[in-house]
FIKOLZA-1660 file (N, C-alpha, C; in steps of 0.1 Angstrom, whole numbers, plus 5000, padded with zeros to 4 digits):
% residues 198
   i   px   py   pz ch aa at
   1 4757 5131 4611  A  X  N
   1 4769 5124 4616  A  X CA
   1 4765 5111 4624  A  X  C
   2 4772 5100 4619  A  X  N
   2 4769 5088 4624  A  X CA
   2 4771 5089 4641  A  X  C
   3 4760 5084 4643  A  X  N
   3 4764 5083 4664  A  X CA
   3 4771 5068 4664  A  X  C
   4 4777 5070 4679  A  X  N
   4 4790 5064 4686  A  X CA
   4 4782 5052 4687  A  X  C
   5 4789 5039 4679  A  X  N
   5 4782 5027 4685  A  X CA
   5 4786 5024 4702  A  X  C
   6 4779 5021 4708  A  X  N
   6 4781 5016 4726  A  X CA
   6 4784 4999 4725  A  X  C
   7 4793 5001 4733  A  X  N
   7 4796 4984 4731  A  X CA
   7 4786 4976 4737  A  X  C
   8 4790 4964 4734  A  X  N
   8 4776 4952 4737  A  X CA
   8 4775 4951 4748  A  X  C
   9 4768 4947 4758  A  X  N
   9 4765 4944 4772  A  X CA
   9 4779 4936 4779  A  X  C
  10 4779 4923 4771  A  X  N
  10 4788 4916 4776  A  X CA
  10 4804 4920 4776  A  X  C
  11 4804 4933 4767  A  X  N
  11 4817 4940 4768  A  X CA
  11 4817 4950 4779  A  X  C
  12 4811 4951 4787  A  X  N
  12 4811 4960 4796  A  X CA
  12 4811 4957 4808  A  X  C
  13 4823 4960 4816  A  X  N
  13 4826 4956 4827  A  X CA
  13 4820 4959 4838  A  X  C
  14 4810 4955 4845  A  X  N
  14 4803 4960 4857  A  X CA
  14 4810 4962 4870  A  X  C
  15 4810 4974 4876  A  X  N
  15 4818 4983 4886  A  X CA
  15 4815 4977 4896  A  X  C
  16 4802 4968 4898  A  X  N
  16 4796 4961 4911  A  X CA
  16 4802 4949 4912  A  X  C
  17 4808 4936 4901  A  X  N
  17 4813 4927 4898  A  X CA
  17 4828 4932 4903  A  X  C
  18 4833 4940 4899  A  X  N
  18 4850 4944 4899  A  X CA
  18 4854 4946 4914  A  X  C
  19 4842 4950 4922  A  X  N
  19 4842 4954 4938  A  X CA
  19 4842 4940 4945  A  X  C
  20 4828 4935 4938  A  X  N
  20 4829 4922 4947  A  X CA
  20 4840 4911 4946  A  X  C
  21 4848 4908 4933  A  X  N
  21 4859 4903 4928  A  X CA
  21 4872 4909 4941  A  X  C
  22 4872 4925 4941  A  X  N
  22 4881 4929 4947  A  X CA
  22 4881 4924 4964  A  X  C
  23 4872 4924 4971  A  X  N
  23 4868 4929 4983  A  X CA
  23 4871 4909 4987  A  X  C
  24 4866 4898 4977  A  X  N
  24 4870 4885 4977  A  X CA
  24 4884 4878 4980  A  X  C
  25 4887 4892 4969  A  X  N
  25 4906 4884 4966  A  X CA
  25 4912 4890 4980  A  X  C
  26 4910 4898 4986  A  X  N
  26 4912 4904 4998  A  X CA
  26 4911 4894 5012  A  X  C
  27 4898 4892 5015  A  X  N
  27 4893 4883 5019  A  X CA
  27 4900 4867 5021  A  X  C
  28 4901 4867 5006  A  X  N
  28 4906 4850 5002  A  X CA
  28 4927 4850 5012  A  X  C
  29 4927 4865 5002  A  X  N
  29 4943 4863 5008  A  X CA
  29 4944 4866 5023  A  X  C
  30 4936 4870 5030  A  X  N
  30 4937 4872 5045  A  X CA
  30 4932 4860 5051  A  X  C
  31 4923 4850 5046  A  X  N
  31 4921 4834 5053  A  X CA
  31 4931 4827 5047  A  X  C
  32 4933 4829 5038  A  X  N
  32 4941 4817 5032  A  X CA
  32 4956 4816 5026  A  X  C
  33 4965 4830 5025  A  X  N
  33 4972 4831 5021  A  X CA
  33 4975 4832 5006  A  X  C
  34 4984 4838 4999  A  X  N
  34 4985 4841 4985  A  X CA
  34 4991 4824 4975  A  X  C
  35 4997 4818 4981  A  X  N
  35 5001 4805 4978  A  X CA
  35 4987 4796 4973  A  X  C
  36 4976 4797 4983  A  X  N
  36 4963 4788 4985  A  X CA
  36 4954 4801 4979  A  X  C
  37 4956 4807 4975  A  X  N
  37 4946 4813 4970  A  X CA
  37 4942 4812 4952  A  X  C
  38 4934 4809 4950  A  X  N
  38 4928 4807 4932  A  X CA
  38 4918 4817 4927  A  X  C
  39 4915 4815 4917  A  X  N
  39 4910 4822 4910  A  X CA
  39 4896 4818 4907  A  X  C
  40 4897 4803 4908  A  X  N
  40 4885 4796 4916  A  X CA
  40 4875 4804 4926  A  X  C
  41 4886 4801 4940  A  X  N
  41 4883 4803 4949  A  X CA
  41 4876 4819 4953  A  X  C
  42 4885 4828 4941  A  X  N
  42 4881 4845 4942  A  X CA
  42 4866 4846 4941  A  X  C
  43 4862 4837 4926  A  X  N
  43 4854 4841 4918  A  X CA
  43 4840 4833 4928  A  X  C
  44 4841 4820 4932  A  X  N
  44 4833 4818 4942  A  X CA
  44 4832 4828 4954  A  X  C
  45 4840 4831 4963  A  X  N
  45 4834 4835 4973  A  X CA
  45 4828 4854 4968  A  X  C
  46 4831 4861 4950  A  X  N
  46 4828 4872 4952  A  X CA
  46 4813 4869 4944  A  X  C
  47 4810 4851 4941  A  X  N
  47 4796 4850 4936  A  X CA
  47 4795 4853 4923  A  X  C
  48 4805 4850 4914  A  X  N
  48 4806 4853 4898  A  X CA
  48 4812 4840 4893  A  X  C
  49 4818 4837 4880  A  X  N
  49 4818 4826 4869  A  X CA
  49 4834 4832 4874  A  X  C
  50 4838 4825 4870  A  X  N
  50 4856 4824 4869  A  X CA
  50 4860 4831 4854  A  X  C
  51 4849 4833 4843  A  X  N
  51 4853 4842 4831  A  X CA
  51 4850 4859 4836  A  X  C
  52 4845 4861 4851  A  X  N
  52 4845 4874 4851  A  X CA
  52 4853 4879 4855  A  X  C
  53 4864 4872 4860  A  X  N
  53 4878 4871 4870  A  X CA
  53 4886 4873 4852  A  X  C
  54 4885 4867 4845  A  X  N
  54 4898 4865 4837  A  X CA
  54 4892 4874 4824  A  X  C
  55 4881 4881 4824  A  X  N
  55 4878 4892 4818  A  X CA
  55 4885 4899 4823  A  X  C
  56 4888 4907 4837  A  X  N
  56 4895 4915 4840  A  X CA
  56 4910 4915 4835  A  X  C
  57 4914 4902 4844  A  X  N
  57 4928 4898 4849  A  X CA
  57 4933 4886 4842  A  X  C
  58 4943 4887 4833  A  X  N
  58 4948 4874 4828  A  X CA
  58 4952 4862 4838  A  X  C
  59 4959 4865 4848  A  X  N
  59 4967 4858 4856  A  X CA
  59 4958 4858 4871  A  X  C
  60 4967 4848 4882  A  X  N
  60 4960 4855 4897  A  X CA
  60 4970 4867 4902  A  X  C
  61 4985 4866 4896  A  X  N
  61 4994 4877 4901  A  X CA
  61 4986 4886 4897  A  X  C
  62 4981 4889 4881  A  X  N
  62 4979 4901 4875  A  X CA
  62 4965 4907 4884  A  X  C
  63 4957 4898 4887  A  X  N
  63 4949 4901 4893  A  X CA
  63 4952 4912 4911  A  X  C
  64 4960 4903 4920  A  X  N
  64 4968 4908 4929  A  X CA
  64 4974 4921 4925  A  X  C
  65 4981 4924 4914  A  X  N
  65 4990 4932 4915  A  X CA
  65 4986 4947 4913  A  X  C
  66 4972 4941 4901  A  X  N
  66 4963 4957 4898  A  X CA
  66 4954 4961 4907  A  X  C
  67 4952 4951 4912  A  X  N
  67 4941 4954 4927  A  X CA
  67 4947 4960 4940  A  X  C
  68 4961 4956 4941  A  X  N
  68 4973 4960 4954  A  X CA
  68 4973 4973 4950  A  X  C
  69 4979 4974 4937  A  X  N
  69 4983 4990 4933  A  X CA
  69 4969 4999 4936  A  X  C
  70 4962 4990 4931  A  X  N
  70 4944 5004 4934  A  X CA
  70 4943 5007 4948  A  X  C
  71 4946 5000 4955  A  X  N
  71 4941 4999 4969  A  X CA
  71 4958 5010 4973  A  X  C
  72 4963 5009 4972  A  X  N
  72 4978 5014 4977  A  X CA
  72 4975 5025 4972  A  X  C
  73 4972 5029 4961  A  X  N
  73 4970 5046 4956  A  X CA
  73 4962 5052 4962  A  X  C
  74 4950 5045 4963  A  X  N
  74 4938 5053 4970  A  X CA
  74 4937 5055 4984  A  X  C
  75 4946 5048 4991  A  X  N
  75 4949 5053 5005  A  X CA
  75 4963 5054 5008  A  X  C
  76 4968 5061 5000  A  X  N
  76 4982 5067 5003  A  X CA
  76 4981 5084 5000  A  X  C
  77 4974 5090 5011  A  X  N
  77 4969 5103 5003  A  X CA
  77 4983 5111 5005  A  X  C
  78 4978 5123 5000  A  X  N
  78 4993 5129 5001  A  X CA
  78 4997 5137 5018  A  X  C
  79 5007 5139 5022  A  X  N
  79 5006 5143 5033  A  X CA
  79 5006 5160 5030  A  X  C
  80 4998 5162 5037  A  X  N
  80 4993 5177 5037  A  X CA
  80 5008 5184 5045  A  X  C
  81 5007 5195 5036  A  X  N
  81 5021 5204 5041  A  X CA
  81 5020 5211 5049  A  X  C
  82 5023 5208 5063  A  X  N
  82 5022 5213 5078  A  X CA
  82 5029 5225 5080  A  X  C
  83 5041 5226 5073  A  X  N
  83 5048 5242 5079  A  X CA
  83 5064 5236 5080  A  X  C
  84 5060 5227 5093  A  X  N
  84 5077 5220 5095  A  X CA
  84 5081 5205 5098  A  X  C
  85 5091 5206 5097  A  X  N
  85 5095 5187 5093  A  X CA
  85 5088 5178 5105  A  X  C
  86 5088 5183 5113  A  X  N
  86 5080 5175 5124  A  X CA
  86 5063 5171 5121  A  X  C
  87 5059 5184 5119  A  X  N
  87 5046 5184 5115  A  X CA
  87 5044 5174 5108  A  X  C
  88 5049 5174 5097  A  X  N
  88 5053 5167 5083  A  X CA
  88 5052 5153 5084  A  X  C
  89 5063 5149 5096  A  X  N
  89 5066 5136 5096  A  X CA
  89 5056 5128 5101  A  X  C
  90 5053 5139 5115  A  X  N
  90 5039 5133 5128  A  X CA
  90 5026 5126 5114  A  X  C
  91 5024 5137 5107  A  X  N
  91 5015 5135 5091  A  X CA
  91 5019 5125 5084  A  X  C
  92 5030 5120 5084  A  X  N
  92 5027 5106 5075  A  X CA
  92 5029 5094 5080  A  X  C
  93 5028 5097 5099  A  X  N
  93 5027 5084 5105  A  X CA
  93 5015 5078 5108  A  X  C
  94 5007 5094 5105  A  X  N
  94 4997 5089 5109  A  X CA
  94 4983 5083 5097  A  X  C
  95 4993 5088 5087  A  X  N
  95 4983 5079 5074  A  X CA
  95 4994 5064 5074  A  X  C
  96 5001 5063 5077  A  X  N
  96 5005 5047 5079  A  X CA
  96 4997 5039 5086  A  X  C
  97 4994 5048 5103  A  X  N
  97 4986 5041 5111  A  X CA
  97 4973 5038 5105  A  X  C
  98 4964 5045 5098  A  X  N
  98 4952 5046 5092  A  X CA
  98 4956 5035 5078  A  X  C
  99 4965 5034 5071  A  X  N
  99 4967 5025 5062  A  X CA
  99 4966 5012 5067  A  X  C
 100 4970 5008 5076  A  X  N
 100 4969 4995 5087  A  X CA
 100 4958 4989 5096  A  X  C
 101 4948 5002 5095  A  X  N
 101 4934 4997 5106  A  X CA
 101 4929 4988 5100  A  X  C
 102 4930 4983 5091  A  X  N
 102 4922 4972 5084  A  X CA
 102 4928 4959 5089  A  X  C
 103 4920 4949 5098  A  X  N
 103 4930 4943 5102  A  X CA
 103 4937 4929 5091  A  X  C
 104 4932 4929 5079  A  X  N
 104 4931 4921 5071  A  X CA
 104 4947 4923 5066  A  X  C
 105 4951 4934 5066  A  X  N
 105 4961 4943 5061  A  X CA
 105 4973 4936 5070  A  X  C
 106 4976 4934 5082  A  X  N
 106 4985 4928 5087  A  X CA
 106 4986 4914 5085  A  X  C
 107 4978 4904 5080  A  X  N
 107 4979 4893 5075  A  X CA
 107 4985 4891 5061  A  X  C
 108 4981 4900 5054  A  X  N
 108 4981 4899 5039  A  X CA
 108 4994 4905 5038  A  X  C
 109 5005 4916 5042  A  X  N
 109 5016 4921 5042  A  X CA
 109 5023 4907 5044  A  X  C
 110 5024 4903 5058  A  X  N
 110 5033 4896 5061  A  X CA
 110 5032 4880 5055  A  X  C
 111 5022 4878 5047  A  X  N
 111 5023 4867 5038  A  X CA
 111 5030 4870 5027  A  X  C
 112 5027 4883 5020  A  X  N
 112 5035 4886 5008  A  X CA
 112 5051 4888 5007  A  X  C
 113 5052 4895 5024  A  X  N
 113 5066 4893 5021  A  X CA
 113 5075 4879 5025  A  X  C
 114 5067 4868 5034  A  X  N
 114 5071 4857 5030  A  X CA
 114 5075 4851 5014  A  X  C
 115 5059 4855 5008  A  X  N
 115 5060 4852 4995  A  X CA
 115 5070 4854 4984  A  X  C
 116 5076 4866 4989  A  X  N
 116 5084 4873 4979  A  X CA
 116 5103 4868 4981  A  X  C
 117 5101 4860 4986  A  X  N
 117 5112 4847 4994  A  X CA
 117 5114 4842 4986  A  X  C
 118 5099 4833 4980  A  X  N
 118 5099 4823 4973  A  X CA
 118 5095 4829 4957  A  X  C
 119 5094 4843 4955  A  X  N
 119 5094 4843 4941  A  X CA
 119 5097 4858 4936  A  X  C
 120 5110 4860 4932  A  X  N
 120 5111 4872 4928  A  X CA
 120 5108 4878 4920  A  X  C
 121 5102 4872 4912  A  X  N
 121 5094 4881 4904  A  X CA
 121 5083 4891 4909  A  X  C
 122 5075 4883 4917  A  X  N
 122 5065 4887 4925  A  X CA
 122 5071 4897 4935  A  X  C
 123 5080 4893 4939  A  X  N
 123 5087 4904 4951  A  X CA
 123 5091 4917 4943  A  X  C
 124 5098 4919 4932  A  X  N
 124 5101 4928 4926  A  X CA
 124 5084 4935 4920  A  X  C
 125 5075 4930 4914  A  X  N
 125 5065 4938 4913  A  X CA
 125 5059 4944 4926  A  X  C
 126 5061 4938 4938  A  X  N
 126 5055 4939 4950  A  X CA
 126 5058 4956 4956  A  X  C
 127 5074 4954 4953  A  X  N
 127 5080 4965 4957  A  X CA
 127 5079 4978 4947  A  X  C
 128 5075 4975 4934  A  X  N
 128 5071 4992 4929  A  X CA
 128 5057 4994 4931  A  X  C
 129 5050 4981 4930  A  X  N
 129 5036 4982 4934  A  X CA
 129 5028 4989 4943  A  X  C
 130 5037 4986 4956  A  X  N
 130 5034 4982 4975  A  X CA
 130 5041 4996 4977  A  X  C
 131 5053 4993 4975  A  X  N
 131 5064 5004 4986  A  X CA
 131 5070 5017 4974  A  X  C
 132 5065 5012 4964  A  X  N
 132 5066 5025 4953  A  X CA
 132 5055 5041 4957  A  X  C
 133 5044 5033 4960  A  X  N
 133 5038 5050 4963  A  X CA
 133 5044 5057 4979  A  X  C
 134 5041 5045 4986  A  X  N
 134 5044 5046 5004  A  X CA
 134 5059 5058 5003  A  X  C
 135 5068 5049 4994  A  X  N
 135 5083 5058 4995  A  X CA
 135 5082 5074 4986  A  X  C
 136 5075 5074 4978  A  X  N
 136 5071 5086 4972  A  X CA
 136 5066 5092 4981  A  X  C
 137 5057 5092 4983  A  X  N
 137 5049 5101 4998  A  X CA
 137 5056 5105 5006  A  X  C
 138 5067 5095 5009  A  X  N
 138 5077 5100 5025  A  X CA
 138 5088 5107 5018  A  X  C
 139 5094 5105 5004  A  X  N
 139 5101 5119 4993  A  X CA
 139 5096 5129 4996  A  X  C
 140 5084 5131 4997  A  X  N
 140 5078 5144 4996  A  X CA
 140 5079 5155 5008  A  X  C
 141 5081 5141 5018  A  X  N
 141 5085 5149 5032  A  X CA
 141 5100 5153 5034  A  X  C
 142 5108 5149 5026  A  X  N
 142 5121 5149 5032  A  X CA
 142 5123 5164 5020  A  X  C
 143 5116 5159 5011  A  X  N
 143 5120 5172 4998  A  X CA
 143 5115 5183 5005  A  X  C
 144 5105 5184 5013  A  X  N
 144 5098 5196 5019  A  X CA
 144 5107 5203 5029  A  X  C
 145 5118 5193 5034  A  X  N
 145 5126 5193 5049  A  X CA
 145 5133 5201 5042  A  X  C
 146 5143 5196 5030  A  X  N
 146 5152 5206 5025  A  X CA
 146 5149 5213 5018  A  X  C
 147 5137 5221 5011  A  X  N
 147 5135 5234 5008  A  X CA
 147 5130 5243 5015  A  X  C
 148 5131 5239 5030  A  X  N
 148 5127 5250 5043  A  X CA
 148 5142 5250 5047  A  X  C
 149 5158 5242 5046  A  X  N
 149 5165 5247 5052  A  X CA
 149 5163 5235 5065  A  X  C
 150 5151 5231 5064  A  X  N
 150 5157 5223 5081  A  X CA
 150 5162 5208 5078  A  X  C
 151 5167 5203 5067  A  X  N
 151 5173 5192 5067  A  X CA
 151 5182 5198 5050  A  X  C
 152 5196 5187 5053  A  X  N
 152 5204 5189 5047  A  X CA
 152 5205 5184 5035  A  X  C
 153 5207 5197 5020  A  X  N
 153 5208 5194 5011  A  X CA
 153 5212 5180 5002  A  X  C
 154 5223 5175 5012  A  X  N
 154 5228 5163 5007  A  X CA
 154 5223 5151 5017  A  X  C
 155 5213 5153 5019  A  X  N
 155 5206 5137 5027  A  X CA
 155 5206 5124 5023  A  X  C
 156 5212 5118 5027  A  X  N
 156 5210 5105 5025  A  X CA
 156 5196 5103 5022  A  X  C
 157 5191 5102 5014  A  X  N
 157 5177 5096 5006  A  X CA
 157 5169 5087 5010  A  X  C
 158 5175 5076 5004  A  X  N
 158 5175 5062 5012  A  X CA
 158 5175 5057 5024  A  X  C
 159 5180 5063 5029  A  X  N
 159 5179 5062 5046  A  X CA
 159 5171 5069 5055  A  X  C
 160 5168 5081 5043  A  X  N
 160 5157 5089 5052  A  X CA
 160 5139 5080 5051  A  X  C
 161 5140 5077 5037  A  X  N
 161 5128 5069 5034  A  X CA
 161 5124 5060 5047  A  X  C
 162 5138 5048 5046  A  X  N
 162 5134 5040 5052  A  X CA
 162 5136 5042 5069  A  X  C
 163 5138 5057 5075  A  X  N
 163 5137 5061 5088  A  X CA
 163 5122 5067 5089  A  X  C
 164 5117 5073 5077  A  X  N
 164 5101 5073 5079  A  X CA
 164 5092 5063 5080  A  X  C
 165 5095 5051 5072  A  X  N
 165 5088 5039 5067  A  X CA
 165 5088 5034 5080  A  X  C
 166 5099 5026 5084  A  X  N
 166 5104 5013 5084  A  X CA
 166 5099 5010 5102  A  X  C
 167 5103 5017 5111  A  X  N
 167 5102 5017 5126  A  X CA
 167 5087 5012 5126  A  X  C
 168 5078 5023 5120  A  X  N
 168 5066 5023 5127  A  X CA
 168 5057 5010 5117  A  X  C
 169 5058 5007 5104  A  X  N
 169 5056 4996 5102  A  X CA
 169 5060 4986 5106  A  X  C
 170 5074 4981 5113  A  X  N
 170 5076 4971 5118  A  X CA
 170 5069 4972 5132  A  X  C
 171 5068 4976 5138  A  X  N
 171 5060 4977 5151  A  X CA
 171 5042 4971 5146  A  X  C
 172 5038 4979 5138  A  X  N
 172 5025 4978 5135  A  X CA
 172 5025 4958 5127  A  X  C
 173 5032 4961 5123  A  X  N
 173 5029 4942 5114  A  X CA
 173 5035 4929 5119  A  X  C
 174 5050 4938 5131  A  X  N
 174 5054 4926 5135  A  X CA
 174 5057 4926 5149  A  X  C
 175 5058 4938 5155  A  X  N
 175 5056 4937 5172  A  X CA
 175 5042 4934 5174  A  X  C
 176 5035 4944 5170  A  X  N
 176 5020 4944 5175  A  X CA
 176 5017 4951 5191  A  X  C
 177 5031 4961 5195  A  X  N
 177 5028 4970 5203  A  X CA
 177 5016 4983 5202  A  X  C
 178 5016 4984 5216  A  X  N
 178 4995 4998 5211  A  X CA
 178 5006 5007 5203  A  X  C
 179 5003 5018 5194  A  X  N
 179 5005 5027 5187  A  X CA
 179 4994 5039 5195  A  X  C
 180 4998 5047 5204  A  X  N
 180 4992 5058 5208  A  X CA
 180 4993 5071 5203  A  X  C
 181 4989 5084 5210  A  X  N
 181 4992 5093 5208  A  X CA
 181 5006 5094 5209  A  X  C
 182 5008 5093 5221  A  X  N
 182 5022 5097 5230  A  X CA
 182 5035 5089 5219  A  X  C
 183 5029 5078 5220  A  X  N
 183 5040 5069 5210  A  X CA
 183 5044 5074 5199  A  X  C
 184 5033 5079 5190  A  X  N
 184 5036 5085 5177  A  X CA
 184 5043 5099 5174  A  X  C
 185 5040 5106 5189  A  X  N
 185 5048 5121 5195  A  X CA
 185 5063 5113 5195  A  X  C
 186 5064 5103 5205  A  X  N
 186 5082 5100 5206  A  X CA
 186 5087 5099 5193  A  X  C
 187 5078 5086 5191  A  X  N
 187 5085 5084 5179  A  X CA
 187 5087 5096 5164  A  X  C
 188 5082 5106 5165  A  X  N
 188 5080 5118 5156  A  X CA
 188 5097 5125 5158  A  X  C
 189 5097 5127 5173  A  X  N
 189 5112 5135 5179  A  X CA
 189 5122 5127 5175  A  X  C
 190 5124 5112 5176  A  X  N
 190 5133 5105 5172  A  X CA
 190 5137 5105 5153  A  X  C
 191 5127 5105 5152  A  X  N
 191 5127 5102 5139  A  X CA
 191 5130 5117 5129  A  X  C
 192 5131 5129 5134  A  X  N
 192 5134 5139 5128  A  X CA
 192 5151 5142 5133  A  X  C
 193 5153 5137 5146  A  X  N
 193 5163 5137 5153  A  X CA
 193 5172 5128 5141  A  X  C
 194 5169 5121 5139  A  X  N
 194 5177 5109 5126  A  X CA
 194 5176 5115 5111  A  X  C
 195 5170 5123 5110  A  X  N
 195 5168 5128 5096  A  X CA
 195 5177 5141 5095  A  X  C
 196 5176 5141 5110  A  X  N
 196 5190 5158 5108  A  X CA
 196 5204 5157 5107  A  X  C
 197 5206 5143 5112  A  X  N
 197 5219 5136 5107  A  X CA
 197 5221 5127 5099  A  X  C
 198 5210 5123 5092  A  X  N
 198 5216 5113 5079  A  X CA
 198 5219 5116 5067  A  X  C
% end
């Protein structure tokens, strides 16, 4: 039986090049913004040719957009199922807060959603990209609320999402108030308090 030809060297995408590409475009978009950012500029500062950039990625969006989604999957873990909606909720504030310790991460949000102003295209990928796994995760909590009985079969959806989402991200990207223990207890009681009536 004929053996598996292996592809040639040059077809083989190195895992150490793909990191350093990634960890650049990151970098690039956190000094400089997504507007000022190139493909140029990726491929210099991760120390590669600009054909190892467009081996990957045809575009710089395409580039952004498969690398946003990697990075959004891999730290949007699932929220571990605590028992009760509180538990639940306290649980996925606190992989928000951990989603955010990077401080590179509060630069690069609030450029994109600038960005997404100026181009809807981009803003529409952004949002199944970005806020597609984030709102799945917080489904999971509200679905968990109503198959225990402690929140109501006909919940507003939508509203519940964005009463899990929306407070403590806006604080974290655009107040820039501390995020404590105690803070993330209040805001846990409020926030189940709103989910029992929406």
């Amino acid at each position: 039986m004929p053996r598996k030809r292996e592809p040639a060297g040059a077809a083989v995408l190195q895992e150490s090049v793909t990191s350093a590409i990634t960890t650049a475009l990151f970098d690039e978009l956190a000094e400089t913004g997504y507007a000022r950012t190139s493909v140029d500029a990726v491929a210099r500062r991760a120390g590669v040719g600009k054909a190892a950039v467009y081996r990957r990625w045809p575009s710089k969006q395409a580039m952004l957009l498969d690398l946003l989604e990697t990075a959004v999957r891999r730290n949007v873990p699932e929220v571990p199922d605590s028992g009760s909606l509180a538990g639940d909720v306290r649980g996925f504030l606190d992989v928000i807060v951990a989603q955010v310790a990077d401080p590179r991460i509060k630069r690069i949000a609030l450029d994109m959603a600038a960005e997404t102003t100026r181009s809807p295209d981009l803003g529409a990928a952004l949002r199944e990209t970005v806020a597609g796994p984030r709102r799945a995760a917080a489904a999971t909590v509200l679905s968990r609320g109503v198959e225990r009985g402690e929140l109501p079969a006909d919940i507003d959806r939508e509203l519940g999402l964005d009463l899990l989402i929306s407070p403590l991200l806006g604080r974290l990207l655009l107040i820039g108030g501390p995020v404590d223990d105690a803070y993330l207890t209040r805001l846990t009681t409020v926030i189940v308090a709103g989910l029992t009536s929406a």
